[in-house]
C-alpha positions, 0 to 999 in steps of 0.5 A: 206559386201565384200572382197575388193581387195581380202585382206580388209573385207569392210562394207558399208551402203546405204541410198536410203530412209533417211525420216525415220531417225532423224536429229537435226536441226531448222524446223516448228512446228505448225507454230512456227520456234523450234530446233528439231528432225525432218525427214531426207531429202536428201541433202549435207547438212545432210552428216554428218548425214549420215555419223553418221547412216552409221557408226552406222548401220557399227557398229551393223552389225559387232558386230552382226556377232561378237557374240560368242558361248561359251558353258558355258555362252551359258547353263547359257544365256539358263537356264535364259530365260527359267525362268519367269521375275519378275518387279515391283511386275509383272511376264512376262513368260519364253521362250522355245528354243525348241518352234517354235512360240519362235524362229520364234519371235527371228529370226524375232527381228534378222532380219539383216534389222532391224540393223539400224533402228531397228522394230516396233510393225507392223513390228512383226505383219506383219511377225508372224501374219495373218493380218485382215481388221478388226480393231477390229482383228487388234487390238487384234494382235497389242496388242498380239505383244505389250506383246511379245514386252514386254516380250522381254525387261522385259528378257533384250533382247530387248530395246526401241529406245528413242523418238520413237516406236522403239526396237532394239536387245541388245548385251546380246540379240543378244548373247542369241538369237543366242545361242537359236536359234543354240540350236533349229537348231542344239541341238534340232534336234540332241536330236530328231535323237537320240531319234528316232534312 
């Protein structure tokens, strides 16, 4: 993003590696000529591909930078995440704005690097977990952020990517994460300095 001409805010979005994108067209499948969804390569052929990503991606960076911060839905936004989800007869537990473990994993969804593309299950394990050799171990913290993953879109602040193993940030999410999160940059520290004061 940059002030062009000193007079026109202008967004832009550069795709140096498209393989991890989907585009409709005919390829082989297991020998078989299908219509399909496959990998985007590079080529004047899939421009308009491109163009469709670029301005998607366009799109969810300006509505990310576009979210409000109005007190009032902001009390009511915190008031529900901080309460259990209950879905189909399950209970998925609360978030704390005031937990660091809860916002280094909201700050993480955040990420203006996941805008586009969105994130996977690895993405979050990499970022918040140690990693291990062990495939046991690795295991374990795959399936530990499987459950936040979970937890996240059971309190509507995540949704799944259709056919794919990909999350993206909601707009109420995006609104209620950063609400929490200036809660814990900002209202928390300013609670603690006046306790200690």
């Amino acid at each position: 993003m940059y002030n062009k001409f000193g007079s026109v805010l202008r967004v832009e979005t550069v795709i140096n590696d498209p393989h991890n994108f989907r585009i409709l067209r005919h390829g082989k499948r297991k020998g078989e000529q299908v219509y399909g969804w496959f990998s985007m390569a590079k080529g004047v052929a899939n421009l308009y591909r491109y163009g469709e990503i670029g301005y998607a991606a366009n799109h969810a960076y300006l509505d990310a930078l576009a979210v409000e911060r109005d007190d009032r839905p902001a009390k009511e936004s915190l008031r529900q995440l901080t309460e259990p989800v209950k879905r189909n007869g399950k209970s998925y537990g609360a978030f704390n704005p005031a937990k660091a473990e809860d916002m280094r994993l909201f700050k993480t969804v955040m990420d203006g690097a996941f805008i586009a593309f969105g994130f996977q299950n690895r993405d979050i394990r990499t970022r918040l977990l140690q990693e291990s050799k062990s495939e046991r171990k690795t295991n374990r913290l795959t399936a530990r952020a499987g459950r936040w993953l979970k937890k996240l879109q059971m309190h509507g602040l995540v949704a799944k990517v259709p056919r794919s193993q990909r999350w993206k940030v909601t707009p109420e999410g995006r609104r209620i994460m950063q609400t929490a999160l200036d809660f814990y940059d900002r209202g928390w520290t300013q609670f603690i300095e006046k306790q200690t004061a």
